[in-house]
C-alpha positions as CSV (number, residue, x, y, z in Angstrom):
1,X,-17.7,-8.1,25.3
2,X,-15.3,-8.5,27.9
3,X,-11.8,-9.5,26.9
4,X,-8.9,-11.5,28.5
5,X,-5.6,-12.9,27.3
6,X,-6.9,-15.1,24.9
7,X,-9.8,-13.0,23.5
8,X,-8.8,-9.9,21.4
9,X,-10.3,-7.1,21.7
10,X,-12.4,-5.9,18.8
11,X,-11.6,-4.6,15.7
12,X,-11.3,-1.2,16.4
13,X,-11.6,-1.2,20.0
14,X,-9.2,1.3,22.0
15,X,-5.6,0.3,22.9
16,X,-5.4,0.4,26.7
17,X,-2.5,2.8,27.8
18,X,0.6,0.1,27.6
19,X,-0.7,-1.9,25.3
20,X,1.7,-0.5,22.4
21,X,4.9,-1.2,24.4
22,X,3.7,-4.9,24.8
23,X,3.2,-5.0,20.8
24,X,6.1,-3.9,20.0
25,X,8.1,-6.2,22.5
26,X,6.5,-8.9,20.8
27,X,7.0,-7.7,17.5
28,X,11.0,-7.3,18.4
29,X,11.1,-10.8,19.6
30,X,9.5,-12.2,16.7
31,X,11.9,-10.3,14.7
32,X,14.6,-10.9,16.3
33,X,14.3,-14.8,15.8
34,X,14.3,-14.7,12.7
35,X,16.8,-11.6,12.0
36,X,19.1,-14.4,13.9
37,X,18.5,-16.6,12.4
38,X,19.2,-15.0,9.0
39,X,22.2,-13.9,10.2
40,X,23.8,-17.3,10.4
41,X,27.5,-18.0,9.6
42,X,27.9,-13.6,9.5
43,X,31.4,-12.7,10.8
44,X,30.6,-10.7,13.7
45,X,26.7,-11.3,13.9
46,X,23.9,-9.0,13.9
47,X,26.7,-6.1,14.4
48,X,28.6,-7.4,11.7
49,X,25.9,-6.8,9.1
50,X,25.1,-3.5,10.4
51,X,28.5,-2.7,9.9
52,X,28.3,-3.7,6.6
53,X,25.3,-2.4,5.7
54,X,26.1,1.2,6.8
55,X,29.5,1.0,5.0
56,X,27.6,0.1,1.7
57,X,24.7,2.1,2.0
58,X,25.6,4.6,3.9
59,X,29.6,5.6,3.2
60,X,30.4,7.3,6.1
61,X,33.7,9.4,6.5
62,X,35.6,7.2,9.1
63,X,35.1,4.6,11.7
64,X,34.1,7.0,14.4
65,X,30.9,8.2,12.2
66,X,29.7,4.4,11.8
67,X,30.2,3.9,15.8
68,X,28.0,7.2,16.1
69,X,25.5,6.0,13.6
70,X,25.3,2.4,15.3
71,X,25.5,3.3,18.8
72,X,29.2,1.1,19.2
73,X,31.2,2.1,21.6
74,X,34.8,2.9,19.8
75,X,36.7,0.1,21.6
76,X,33.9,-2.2,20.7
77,X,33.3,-1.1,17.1
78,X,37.3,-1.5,16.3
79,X,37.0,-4.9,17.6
80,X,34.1,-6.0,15.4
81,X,36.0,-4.3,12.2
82,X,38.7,-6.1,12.9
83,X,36.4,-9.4,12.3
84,X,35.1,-8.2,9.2
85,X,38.5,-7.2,8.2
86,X,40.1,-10.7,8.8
87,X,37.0,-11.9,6.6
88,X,37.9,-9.9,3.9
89,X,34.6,-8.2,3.9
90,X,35.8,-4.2,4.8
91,X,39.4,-2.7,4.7
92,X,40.5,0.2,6.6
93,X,41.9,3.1,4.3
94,X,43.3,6.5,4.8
95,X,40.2,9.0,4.7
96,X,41.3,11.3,2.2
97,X,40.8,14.4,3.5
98,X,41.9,13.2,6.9
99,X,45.3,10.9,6.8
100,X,45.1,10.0,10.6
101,X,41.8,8.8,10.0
102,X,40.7,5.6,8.6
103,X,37.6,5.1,6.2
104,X,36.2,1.9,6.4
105,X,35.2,0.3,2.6
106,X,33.3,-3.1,1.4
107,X,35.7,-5.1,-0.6
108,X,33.8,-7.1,-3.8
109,X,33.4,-9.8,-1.6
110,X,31.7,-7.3,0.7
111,X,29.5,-6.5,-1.5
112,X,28.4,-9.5,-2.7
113,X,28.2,-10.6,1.5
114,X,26.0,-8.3,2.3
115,X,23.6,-8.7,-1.0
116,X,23.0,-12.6,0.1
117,X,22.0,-11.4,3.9
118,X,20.1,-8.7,2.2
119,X,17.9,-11.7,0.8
120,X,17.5,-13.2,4.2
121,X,16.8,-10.3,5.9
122,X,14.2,-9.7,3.7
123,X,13.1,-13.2,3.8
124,X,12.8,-13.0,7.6
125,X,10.7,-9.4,7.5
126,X,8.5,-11.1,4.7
127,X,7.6,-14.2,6.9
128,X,7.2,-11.9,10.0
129,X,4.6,-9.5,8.2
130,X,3.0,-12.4,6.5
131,X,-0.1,-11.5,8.6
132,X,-0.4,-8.3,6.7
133,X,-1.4,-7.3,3.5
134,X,1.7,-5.9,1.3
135,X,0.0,-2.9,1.8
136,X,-0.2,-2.6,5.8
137,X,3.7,-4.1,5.6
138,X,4.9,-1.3,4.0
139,X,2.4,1.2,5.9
140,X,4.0,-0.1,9.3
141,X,7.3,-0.3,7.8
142,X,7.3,3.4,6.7
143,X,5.2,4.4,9.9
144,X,8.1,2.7,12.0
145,X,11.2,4.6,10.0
146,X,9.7,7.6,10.5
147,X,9.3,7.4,14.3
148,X,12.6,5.9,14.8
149,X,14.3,8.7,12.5
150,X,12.2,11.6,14.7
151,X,13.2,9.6,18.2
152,X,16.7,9.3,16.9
153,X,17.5,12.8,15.7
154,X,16.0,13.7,19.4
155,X,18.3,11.6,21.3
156,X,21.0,10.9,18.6
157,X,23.5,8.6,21.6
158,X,21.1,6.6,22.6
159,X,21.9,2.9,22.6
160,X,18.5,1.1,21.1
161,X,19.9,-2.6,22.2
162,X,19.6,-0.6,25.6
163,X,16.3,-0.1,25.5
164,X,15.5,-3.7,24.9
165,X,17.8,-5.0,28.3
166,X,14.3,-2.9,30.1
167,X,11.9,-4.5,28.6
């Protein structure tokens, strides 16, 4: 069977070398509609949430460690706290084991900001693996973490939104 742009190849044929950067592109563009979109009316955007979400989920020590963790350059990341601090979303504290540092904290509000766009970000994964099973979802899903944990640990200051200015 011979295959062009508009025929698939089939099921179970072989993926021609290149073919999984292509994929993925496309996956990433889908996603990122939609990850956009759910991120509507977020102080500080996509980078905002991240924020956020590493605060809550994560609790780093101090700033520094949630610029590391997110690839934000410190003059950048201060500037996007600052957002989510006029917001009333995160405060700046004394780390308590470092007084010239500053630990960044979800206030209530916080919390309950980041739960809604939780919802929508889930909401916008859900409609983009509607072509898969639950089961495949969460097989790609899990598949996907655990590459991007092993290429991360390998190359720990490496700016993924980087990678997608190539593409």
């Amino acid at each position: 069977m011979v295959t062009n742009a508009l025929t698939p190849p089939e099921k179970g044929a072989a993926a021609a070398p290149g073919d999984l950067i292509r994929h993925l592109a496309i996956i990433l563009r889908g996603f990122q509609a939609r990850f956009e979109s759910a991120m509507d009316g977020m102080p500080a955007g996509v980078r905002g949430y991240q924020i956020l979400s590493t605060v809550v989920h994560l609790d780093p020590p101090n700033q520094q460690a949630i610029g590391t963790h997110l690839a934000i350059d410190r003059t950048v990341l201060t500037y996007l706290i600052d957002t989510l601090v006029d917001a009333g979303l995160v405060e700046r504290v004394p780390d308590p084991v470092d007084r010239r540092a500053r630990k960044i904290v979800a206030t209530g509000p916080g919390t309950e900001t980041l739960a809604r766009y939780e919802e929508r970000v889930a909401a916008a994964e859900t409609d983009l693996l509607s072509g898969l099973s639950p089961q495949e979802g969460a097989a790609l899903s899990a598949l996907a973490g655990r590459l991007s944990s092993q290429i991360h640990r390998a190359h720990p200051g490496v700016d993924p939104c980087e990678a997608m200015d190539h593409i």
